[in-house]
N, C-alpha and C positions, 0 to 999 in steps of 0.2 A: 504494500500500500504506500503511495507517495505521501511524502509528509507536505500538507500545505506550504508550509513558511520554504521548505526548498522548492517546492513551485512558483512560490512570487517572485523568490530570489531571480530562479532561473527564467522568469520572463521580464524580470525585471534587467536584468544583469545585459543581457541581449540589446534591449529597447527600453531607453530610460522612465519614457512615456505611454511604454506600451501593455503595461497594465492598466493603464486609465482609458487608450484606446480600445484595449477589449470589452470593459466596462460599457464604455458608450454605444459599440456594436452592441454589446447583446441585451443592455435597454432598449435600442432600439429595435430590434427582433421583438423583444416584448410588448413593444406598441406597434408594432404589425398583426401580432395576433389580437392585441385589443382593440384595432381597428375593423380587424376581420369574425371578429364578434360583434362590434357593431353591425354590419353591415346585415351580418347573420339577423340580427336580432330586430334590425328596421324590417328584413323580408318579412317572417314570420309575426312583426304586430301589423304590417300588411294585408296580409293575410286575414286577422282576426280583425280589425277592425277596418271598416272601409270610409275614407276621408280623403275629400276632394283634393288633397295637399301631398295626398300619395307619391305620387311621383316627381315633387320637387324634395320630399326628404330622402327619397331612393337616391338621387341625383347627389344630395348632398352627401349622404352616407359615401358613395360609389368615390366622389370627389375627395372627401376625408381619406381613404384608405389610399386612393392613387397617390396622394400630397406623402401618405406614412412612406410608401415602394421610394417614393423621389427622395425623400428625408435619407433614408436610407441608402441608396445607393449616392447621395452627395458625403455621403458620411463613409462611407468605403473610397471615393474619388480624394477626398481632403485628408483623412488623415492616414 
């Protein structure tokens, strides 16, 4: 079993920064899947409820999650 603190070291020791850069990736991974729970979750009240306004919040949900993909891949291009 690897001992944590020799794992920081060793990504650390490599990339002075790039403990913090992994951090930020996989935040951001985690707000791609809670974007893509929203999105889930606009369909299915959708579904259940029906309101004239439907498909400007599909639009927005769809909009939200595309902005998270972009976040993300500038976040992979910058750092």
């Amino acid at each position: 079993m690897i001992n944590v603190d020799l794992l920081v070291n060793f990504i650390t020791a490599f990339f002075p920064w790039g403990f913090a850069k992994a951090c930020i990736v996989i935040l951001n991974l985690i707000y791609i899947i809670f974007a893509l729970v929203v999105l889930r979750q606009e369909r299915l009240m959708a579904n259940v409820v029906e309101i004239p306004f439907a498909p400007f919040l599909r639009s927005i949900a769809i909009i939200h999650f595309i902005a998270s993909v972009v976040a993300l891949l500038l976040v992979l291009i910058i750092l």
